[in-house]
MARPAVO-857524 format. One record per residue (C-alpha): x, y, z; residue in one letter. Coordinates in steps of 0.1 Angstrom, whole numbers, plus 5000, padded with zeros to 4 digits. Layout:
// residues N
XYZA;...
***
This chain:
// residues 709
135335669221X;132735849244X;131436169239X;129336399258X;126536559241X;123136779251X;119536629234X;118337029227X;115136889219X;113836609244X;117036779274X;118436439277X;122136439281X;123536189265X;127135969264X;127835819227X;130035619212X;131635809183X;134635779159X;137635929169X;138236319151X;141236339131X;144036509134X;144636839112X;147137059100X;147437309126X;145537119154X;146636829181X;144836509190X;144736449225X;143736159248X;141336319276X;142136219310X;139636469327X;138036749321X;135837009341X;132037099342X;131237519338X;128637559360X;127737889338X;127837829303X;126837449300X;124037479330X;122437819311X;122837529281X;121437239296X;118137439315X;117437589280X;117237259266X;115537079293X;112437399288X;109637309271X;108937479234X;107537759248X;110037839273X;112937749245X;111438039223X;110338269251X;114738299257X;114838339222X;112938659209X;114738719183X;114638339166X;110838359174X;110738639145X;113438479122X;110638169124X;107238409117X;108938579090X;110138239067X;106638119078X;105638409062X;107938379033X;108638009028X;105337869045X;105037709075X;105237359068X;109337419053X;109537639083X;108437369113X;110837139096X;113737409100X;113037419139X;112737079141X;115637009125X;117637239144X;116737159180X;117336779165X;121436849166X;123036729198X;125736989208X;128936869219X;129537019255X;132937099273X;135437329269X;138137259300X;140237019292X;143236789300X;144936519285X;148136419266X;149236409229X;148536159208X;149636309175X;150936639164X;149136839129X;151236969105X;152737319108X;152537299150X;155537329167X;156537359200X;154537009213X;155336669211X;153536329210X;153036279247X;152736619270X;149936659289X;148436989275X;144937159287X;143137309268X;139137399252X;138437039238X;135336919245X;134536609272X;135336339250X;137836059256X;139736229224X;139736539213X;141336759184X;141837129195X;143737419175X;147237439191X;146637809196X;143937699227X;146337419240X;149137489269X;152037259278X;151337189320X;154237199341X;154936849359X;154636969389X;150537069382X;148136779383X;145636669356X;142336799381X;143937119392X;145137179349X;141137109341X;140637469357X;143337599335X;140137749308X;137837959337X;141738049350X;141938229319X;138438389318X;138738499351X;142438649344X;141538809307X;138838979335X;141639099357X;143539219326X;140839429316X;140139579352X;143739679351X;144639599386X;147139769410X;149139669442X;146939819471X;143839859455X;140339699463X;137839519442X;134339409446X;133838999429X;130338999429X;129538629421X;131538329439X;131238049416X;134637909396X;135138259378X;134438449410X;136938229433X;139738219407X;139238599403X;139538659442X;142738449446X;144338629412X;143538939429X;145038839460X;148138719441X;148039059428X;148139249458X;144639399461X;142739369489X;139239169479X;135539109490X;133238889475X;129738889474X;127538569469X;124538449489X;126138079492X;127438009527X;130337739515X;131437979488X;131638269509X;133638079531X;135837979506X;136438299496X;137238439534X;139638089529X;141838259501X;142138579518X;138738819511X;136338979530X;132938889525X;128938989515X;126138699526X;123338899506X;121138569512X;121538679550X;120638979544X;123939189546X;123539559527X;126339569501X;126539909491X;127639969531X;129939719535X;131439789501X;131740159512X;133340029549X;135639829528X;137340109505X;137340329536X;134640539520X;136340639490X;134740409465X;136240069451X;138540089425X;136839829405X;134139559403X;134439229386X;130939079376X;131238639377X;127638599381X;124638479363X;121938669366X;118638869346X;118339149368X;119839489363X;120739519399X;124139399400X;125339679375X;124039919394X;125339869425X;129139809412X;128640169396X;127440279430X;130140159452X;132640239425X;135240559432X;135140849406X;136840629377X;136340319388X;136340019363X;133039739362X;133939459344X;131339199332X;132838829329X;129338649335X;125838719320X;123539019339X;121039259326X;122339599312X;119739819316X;122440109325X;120840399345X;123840649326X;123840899357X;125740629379X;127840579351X;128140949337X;128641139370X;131740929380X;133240859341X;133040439353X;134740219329X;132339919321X;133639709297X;132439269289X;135439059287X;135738849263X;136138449273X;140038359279X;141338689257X;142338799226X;141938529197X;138438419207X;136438389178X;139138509154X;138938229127X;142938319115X;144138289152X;142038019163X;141937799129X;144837909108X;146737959137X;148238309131X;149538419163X;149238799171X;152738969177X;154038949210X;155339329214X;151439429201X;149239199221X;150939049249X;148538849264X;146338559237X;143938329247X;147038069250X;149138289268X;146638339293X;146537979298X;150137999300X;149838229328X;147338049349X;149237679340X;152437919359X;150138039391X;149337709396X;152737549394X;154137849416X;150937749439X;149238099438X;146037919433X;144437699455X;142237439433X;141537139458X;138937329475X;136837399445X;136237019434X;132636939446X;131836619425X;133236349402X;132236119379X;133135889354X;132935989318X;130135639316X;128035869345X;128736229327X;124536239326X;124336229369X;126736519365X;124836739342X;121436619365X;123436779392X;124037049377X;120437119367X;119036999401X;120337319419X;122137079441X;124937309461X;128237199436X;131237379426X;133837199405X;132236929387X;135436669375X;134736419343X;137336139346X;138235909316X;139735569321X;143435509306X;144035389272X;144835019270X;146635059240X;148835229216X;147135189186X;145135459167X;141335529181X;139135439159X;137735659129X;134535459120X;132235249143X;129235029135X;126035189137X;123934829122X;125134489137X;125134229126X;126034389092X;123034439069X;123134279030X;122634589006X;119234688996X;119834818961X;122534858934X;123635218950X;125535218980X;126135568992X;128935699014X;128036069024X;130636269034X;129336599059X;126536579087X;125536879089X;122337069090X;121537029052X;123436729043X;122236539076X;118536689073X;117836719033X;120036499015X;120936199034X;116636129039X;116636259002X;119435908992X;117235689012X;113735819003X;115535728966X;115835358974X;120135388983X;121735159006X;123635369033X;126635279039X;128935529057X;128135869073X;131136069078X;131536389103X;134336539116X;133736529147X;131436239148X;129036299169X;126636489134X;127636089120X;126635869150X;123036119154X;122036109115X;123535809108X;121635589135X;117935829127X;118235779094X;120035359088X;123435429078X;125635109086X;128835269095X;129435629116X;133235749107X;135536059108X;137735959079X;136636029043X;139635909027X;138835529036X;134835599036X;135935688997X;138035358992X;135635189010X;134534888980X;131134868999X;130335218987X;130335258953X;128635618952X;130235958975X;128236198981X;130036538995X;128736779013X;131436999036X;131937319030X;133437458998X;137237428999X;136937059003X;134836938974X;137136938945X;139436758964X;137136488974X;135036448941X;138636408923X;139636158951X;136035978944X;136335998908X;139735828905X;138235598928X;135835468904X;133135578925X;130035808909X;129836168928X;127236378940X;128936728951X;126236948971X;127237298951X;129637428943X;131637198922X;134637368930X;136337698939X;138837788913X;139037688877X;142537508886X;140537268903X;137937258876X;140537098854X;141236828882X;138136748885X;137136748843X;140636508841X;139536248868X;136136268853X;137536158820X;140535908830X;138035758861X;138735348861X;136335118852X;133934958820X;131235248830X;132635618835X;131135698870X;128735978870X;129536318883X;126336508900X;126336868907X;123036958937X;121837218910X;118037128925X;116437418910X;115937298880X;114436958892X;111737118914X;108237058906X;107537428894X;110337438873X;109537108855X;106437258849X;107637618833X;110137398808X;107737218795X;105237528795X;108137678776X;109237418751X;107037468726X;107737788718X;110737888692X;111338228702X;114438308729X;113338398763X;113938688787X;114738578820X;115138758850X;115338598883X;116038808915X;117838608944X;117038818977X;120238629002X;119938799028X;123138969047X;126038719060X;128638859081X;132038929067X;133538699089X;131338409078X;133638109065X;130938119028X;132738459026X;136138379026X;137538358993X;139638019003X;137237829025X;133737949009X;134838058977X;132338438983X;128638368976X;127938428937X;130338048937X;128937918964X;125037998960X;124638178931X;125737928908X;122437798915X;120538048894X;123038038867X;122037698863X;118337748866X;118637988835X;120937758816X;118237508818X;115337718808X;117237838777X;118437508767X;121437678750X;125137748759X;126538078773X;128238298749X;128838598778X;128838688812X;129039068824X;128439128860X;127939488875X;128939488914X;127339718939X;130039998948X;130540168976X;131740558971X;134840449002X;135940069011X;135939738991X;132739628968X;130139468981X;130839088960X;127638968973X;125239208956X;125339188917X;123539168887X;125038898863X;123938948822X;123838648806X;123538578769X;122838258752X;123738068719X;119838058708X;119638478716X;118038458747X;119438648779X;119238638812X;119638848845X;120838728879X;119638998906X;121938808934X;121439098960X;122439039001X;120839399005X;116839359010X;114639279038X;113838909047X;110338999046X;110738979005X;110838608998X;114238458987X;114038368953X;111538498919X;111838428886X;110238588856X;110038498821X;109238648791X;108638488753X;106838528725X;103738748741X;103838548772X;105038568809X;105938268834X;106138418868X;108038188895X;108138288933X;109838108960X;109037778944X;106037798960X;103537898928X;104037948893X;101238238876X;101338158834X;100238458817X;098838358781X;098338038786X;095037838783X;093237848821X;094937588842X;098537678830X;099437818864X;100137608896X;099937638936X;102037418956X;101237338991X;104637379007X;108037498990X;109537218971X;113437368954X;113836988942X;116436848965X;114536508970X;114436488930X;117436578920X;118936338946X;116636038935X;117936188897X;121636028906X;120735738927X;118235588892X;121135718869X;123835538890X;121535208895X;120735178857X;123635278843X;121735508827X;123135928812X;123836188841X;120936358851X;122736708844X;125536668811X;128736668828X;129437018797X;126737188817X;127737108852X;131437268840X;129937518820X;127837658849X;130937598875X;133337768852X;130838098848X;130038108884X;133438148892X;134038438869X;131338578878X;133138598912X;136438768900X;134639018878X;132639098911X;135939178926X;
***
């Protein structure tokens, strides 16, 4: 299938051929048959994309000193390769569109294989969208007027926050899509409407759907016609669908506002609030939100938990609902605001359009019919003719994203594997890393990437909730597993994965590999073998500053991330398991507490003690400043002191000059721990990490969690 995607690096926008998402419990997959350009959002996207380094980081303060500080920390080189790496990720554009059904997720109700739905999918010739941002359109409705059915809702959640009355007058400052769906919802609403823009043909479309009009590029004052207009009492409410920098527009929709009048900002402007135009008249000023409530809320969105209709009547869906009904009632004219169309093949003219300051409006992206009734297809060819493998390790990597595309995929193939499948779900992350880096195949579907024959190595790196279940899968498979941490989530699934492990077909067991890189980085190679000669048990204490995560971040939740002392701080468990060489015989771990409200399970200390008497302190604390680097280790034994710090130099203290070591950039040993597997797998050689410690440090990390609370 096609897909529509912006190059953030070179500005290019480009149209791949992808695998086909699948469907998911909760979600529908849907056959686009058009879908709709935002000249907002996506042109803000595509002209900060098509700027030049400079420009991309003078619109981005606040990145620029995220990047001076981890130069500062993490040193420039690991730093540059973070940006790089970053602005390497096409991003999938779209969110307006229409198509029909092609199959139906578990646990959705209310749809069926074949209704044409709109909804936020993205411009690709299939899509999978939660069915909480999906509405049913009514026959009479066709596909190009549904494709507005999206900035119907934004302008309407707007509305709802204005609070409209029969007989009132509003200001819409800003004529685009937003502005001219606003005016005729306000119309439909009773209110008497004028619009200010400086475009000629949208000011006339906006006189067209019953408004009085502002040309400001002609010159016309709009504090005096706005005062004319409300008969010199004041509007009783501005709504702000424009995209602008300057502060101006705020201030004059307080200034023609009435004593209690209500400025509601649905575009982007500046804020620089003077608070006596706001103060003297108590004005409401309030942002709205995209199509409503339920944007952004992972358990609405995702899970799909609706929100009670009797509490919150109007959802991001319902809203749809409600603009899906104006049309089919005809209270919205929508022929008038399609400027342009193009073919899904041309979707690059339209986005050159759009950046070309050409006048446009509605912007249309049609997709040809399907010819037939078959299932699209979940993997493509990246490598044609098909390549003969290169060594005895063919890898099928499971995840694209930001580390597994960037680190551990080049990490496989700097190792000597063969590449064989690359596996995103949406696709796009597969067809970009796959065809940079030589996989053979791009696909969406790791269940036949795993029984794929051609592949007799997975790799899995998607986030947390779905590695036990794919490193059993892979296991039983016969295939040999590299898990990016954590192994797992619960100790249930710890128990699945130590029983496939052990009943896995096959002459050879298959390996099992755990990412636990820290202990294959260069430094750390180099305090073991500092350390092995002496007898006496070590005091370790190594002090992990995270860094703060929202709440709401998916590493947090219990059931998709598993909380952070699973998910990341399993790898300093396993760094001190290595250094002592022995088992652990206890775990204590002493969680920050607040004197009101839940602990803090991402700042504690974990005590560890060890068969051989030495012990060990995790210091995993989300509660510093970035400026302190990320990770130091110290250790103490027999009159002697190893000092680690950010992987970047090791300082020996007692040893014979020459002891210590400086490295030129950070190395945490992810290329070595991955070339660790691929040798063990290609010479059928022992794990690189004994499957006991992989459980034993999986098994303790998860404690460590529950006694955290």
């Amino acid at each position: 299938m096609k897909q529509v995607l912006q190059d953030l690096a070179r500005g290019g926008t480009l149209v791949l051929e992808t695998p086909a998402p699948l469907c998911r419990p909760g979600h529908m997959r849907i056959a686009t048959t058009t879908s709709l350009v935002s000249a907002g959002t996506e042109r803000t996207l595509v002209d900060f994309a098509r700027g030049s380094l400079i420009a991309k980081a003078r619109q981005q303060p606040d990145r620029v000193r995220e990047a001076l500080q981890k130069a500062r920390t993490d040193g420039l080189a690991a730093t540059l390769e973070a940006i790089r790496s970053k602005l390497d990720q096409p991003m999938p554009l779209g969110y307006c569109n229409v198509g029909r059904v092609l199959e139906v997720g578990a646990g959705v109700t209310g749809f069926s294989v074949g209704d044409r739905v709109a909804s936020n999918g993205r411009h690709a010739e299939v899509v999978v969208v939660p069915a909480h941002l999906c509405a049913r359109i009514d026959d009479g409705v066709g596909d190009e007027a549904a494709a507005f059915t999206v900035m119907g809702a934004i302008a309407l959640q707007g509305l709802r926050l204005a609070e409209p009355t029969l007989g009132e007058c509003f200001v819409v400052t800003g004529l685009g899509l937003v502005g001219l769906l606003a005016v005729q919802m306000l119309r439909a609403n009773g209110c008497r409407v004028l619009g200010v823009d400086s475009d000629p043909a949208r000011l006339a479309l906006a006189r067209r759907f019953g408004a009085e009009t502002v040309d400001v590029g002609a010159g016309e004052e709009v504090l005096g016609k706005a005062a004319a207009f409300s008969r010199g009492r004041g509007v009783d409410g501005v709504i702000l669908a424009l995209s602008s920098d300057s502060d101006g527009p705020v201030s004059d929709a307080a200034r023609m506002c009435r004593k209690r009048g209500r400025v509601i900002l649905v575009g982007v402007t500046g804020l620089g609030l003077d608070r006596a135009d706001f103060y003297e008249k108590e004005i409401r000023f309030q942002v709205s939100c995209s199509y409503g409530p339920g944007r952004y809320d992972p358990a609405y969105e995702e899970q799909g938990r609706d929100y009670p209709l009797a509490f919150v009547r109007w959802t991001e869906r319902r809203n749809f609902e409600a603009v899906l009904d104006m049309m089919a009632a005809g209270r919205l004219d929508l022929g008038p605001l399609v400027s342009h169309r193009f073919a899904v093949e041309e979707a690059g003219a339209a986005y050159d359009l759009l950046a070309s300051r050409e006048p446009s409006l509605g912007i249309l992206i049609v997709y040809p019919p399907r010819v037939d009734n078959g299932p699209p297809a979940a993997r493509i060819r990246l490598i044609d003719p098909p390549r003969a493998p290169a060594g005895k390790v063919a890898i099928a990597m499971i995840g694209a994203g930001n580390y597994g595309g960037r680190v551990l995929a080049q990490a496989f193939k700097a190792a000597g594997a063969d590449l064989h499948t690359l596996v995103s779900a949406s696709g796009a992350a597969a067809v970009h890393h796959g065809r940079r880096l030589g996989f053979a195949n791009a696909a969406t579907d790791a269940a036949q990437a795993i029984a794929d024959a051609g592949a007799n190595a997975v790799c899995v790196a998607t986030r947390h909730d779905s590695h036990a279940r794919y490193a059993a899968t892979a296991l039983l498979a016969g295939r040999s597993v590299f898990v990016e941490k954590p192994l797992c989530l619960t100790l249930a699934e710890l128990l699945e994965i130590e029983a496939a492990l052990a009943t896995a077909p096959g002459a050879a067991r298959p390996l099992l590999m755990v990412g636990f890189n820290r202990r294959f980085a260069p430094l750390t190679v180099r305090a073991r073998t500092l350390l092995a000669p002496l007898a006496e048990p070590k005091a370790m204490t190594l002090t992990v500053n995270a860094g703060q995560v929202p709440a709401a971040h998916w590493t947090q939740d219990r059931e998709q991330g598993g909380g952070r002392l699973v998910g990341e701080a399993c790898h300093a468990i396993d760094l001190l398991r290595h250094l002592a060489g022995a088992p652990v015989t206890s775990l204590s771990v002493a969680g920050l507490r607040r004197p009101a409200g839940p602990p803090l399970t991402d700042v504690a200390s974990l005590t560890l003690t060890f068969a051989d008497g030495s012990v060990g302190v995790v210091n995993y604390f989300a509660n510093g400043h970035r400026a302190v680097p990320k990770e130091r280790l110290e250790v103490f034994c027999a009159g002697r002191v190893l000092v680690l710090d950010n992987f970047r130099r090791l300082t020996a203290h007692g040893w014979p000059a020459g002891a210590s070591r400086q490295a030129w950039r950070q190395d945490k040993g992810q290329a070595a721990c991955a070339r660790a597997f691929i040798e063990a797998v290609a010479s059928g050689g022992p794990p690189p990490i004994p499957p006991g410690e992989i459980f034993e440090v999986s098994r303790l990390a998860i404690e460590a969690a529950a006694q955290a609370g």
